[in-house]
N, C-alpha and C positions, 0 to 999 in steps of 0.2 A: 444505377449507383455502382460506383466502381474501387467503391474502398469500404475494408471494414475498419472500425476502429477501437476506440482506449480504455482499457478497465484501469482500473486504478488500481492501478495500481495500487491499492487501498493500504496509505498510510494507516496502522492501528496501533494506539497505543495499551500498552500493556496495562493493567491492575494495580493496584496500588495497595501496601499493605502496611498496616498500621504497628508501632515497637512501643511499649509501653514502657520505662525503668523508673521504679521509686525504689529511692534510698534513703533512709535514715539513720544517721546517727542518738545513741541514746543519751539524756540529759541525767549527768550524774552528780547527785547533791554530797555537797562534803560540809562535813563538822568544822574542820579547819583547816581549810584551805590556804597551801601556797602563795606566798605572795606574787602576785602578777598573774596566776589562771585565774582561764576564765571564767565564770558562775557557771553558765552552760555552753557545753558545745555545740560548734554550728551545724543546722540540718541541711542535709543537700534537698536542692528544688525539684522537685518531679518533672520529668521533660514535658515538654509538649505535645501533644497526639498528634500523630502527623494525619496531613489532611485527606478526606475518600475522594477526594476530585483531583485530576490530572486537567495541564491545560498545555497543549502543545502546538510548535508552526513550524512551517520546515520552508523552503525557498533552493528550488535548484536551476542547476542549467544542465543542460544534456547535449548531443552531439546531434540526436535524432530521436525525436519522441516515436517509440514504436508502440505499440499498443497491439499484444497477440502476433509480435513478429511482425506486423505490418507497418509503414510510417504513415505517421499523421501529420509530416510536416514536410512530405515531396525529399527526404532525402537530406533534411535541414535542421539545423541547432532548433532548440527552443526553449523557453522560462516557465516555468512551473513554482506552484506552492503549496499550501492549502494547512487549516487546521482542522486540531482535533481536539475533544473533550472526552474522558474516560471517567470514570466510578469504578469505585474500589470492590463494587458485585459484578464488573465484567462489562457492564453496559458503556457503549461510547457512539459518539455518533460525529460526524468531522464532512466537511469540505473540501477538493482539491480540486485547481485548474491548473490550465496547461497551454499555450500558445498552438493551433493549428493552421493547417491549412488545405486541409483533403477536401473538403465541402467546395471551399472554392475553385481548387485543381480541378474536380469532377464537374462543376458549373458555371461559369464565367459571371455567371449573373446570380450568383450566392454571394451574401456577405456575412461571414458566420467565420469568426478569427480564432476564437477562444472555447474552448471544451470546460465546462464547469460539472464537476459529479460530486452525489450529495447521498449521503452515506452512515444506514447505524444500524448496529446489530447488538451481538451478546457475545461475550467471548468468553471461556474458563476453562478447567480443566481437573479430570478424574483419575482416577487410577484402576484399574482392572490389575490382578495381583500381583501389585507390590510394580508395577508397570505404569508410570503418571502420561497420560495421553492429553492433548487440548484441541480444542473445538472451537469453532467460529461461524456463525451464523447471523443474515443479515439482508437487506434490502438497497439495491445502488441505483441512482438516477441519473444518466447520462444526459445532458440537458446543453446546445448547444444556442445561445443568444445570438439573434442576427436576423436579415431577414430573406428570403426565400419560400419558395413554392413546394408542394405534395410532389414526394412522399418526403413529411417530416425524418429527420432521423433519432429525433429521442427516443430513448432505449429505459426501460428497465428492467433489471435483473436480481432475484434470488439465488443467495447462494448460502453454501454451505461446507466447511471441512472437516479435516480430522488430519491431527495432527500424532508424530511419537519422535521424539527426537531430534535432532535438524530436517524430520522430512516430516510434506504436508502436502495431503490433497483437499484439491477443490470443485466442485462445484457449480458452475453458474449455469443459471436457467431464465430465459429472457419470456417471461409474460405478455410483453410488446412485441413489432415488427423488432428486429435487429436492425440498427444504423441506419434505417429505409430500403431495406432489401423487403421488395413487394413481399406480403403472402408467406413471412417468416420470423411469424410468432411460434415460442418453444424450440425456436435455437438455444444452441447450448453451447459451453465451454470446460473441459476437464484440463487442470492443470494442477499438474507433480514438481513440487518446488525441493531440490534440497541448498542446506544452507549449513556448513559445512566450516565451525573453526581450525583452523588450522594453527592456534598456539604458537605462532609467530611473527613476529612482524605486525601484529593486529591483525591479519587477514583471514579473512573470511573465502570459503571456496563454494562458487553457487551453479547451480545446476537445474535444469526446468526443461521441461518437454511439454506441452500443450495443444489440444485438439478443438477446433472451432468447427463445429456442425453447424450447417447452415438450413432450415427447415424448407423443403420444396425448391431449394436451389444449390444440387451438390457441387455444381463447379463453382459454387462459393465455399464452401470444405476444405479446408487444410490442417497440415501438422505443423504446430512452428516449435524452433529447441531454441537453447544459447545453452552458453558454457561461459564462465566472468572468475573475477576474482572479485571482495571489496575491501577497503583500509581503511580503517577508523585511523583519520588524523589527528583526533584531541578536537575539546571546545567546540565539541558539535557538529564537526568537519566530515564527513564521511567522502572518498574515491571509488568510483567504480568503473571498471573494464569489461567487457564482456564479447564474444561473438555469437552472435544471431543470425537466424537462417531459418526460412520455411519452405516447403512444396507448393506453396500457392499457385493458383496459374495466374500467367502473364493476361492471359486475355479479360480475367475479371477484375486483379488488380494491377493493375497499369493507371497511371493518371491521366484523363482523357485528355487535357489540356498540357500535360508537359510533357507526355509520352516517355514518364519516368516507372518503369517497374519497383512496384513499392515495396514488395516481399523480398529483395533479393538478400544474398550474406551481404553481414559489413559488419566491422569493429564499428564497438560501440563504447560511449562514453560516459560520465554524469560525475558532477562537484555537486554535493548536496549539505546545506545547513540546516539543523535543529535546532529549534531554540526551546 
């Protein structure tokens, strides 16, 4: 196997929090009453409870689906989507795929297009003094439809963060083989995300460093970073920019069949829609 691949980037949506406002005006009886008021005045209607369930879909296109710095699509654009469902106690659970194509790059005789991950955890957050911190925790299943031979590459991972401010770390811990890398159950992944507004423009300034341990195969091991910007365009529009870059070696990820090194730098792209 010659490629690692895609966490999800795990769409999550946020909690949902309920505004309650009742008003009323008081009904005031008169002896003799002006001509034209009116007997009583009117009450205002109490709002409606807004609802504990979130239902969300997003729909993007990207430049180069990377997945941990590495591409899963040879170097090439690809479409992605995926929904989610949330509850207003932090619970959510959601859907995301993505166009690939490392499975077949690495096998000629793989047919396995589409990356589908399936995804629910708990997500909230505490305060330790007078300091509000958030947490995330959760279960992800890489699950690749198509068909081909051992070694499977379905993946799944535990993970876990902790978050304070635009920064958050993570977690993941693979109880399966990773992507079909023989003999490499209890790989892991730590990644430090910050997300960083910058109060102008809509832009957002991001930042992430990430380490993929690979179990009984360290020249699968690397550090992948980027550095991006992102811009909320309105109406659900989100741009992002970014450069990405890892230490991977060439000799484990390279694409057998296009003899494309998959970890190298490259500006990166994505127009992503929310609905």
């Amino acid at each position: 196997m010659t490629d690692l691949r895609h966490t999800a980037a795990a769409l999550i949506a946020c909690p949902v929090s309920s505004i309650f406002l009742f008003a009323a005006m008081p009904v005031m009886a008169q002896s003799q009453p002006d001509a034209g008021a009116p007997a009583t005045a009117p009450t205002a209607a109490a709002a409606a409870p807004a609802s504990p369930h979130t239902f969300t879909a997003n729909v993007a296109l990207v430049s180069d689906y990377r997945y941990r710095g590495i591409s899963q699509t040879n170097l090439r654009p690809a479409i992605q989507g995926g929904f989610d469902y949330a509850h207003q106690s932090g619970f959510y659970v959601g859907n995301w795929n993505s166009s690939i194509s490392w499975l077949e790059d690495a096998n000629q005789s793989v047919s396995a297009p589409v990356e589908m991950d399936f995804y629910g955890g708990f997500k909230n957050t505490f305060k330790v003094s007078g300091l509000e911190f958030n947490y995330d925790m959760g279960v992800l299943e890489y699950y690749y439809p198509g068909g081909y031979s051992n070694p499977r590459p379905y993946t799944t991972e535990l993970y876990a963060g902790i978050g304070w401010g635009p920064v958050f770390l993570k977690y993941s811990h693979a109880v399966t083989n990773l992507f079909g890398f023989n003999d490499s159950k209890n790989s892991y992944y730590v990644d430090l995300t910050a997300n960083v507004p910058l109060n102008f423009w809509g832009l957002t300034f991001n930042a992430h460093v990430g380490y993929q341990g690979v179990t009984h195969n360290s020249d699968a091991s690397y550090t992948d970073w980027k550095l991006g910007l992102t811009k909320d365009l309105g109406k659900g529009f989100t741009l992002a920019v970014a450069y990405v870059d890892t230490n991977a070696r060439e000799s484990v990820y390279t694409s057998a069949n296009r003899g494309r090194y998959l970890g190298k730098a490259a500006a990166w792209a994505s127009l992503t829609k929310t609905f």
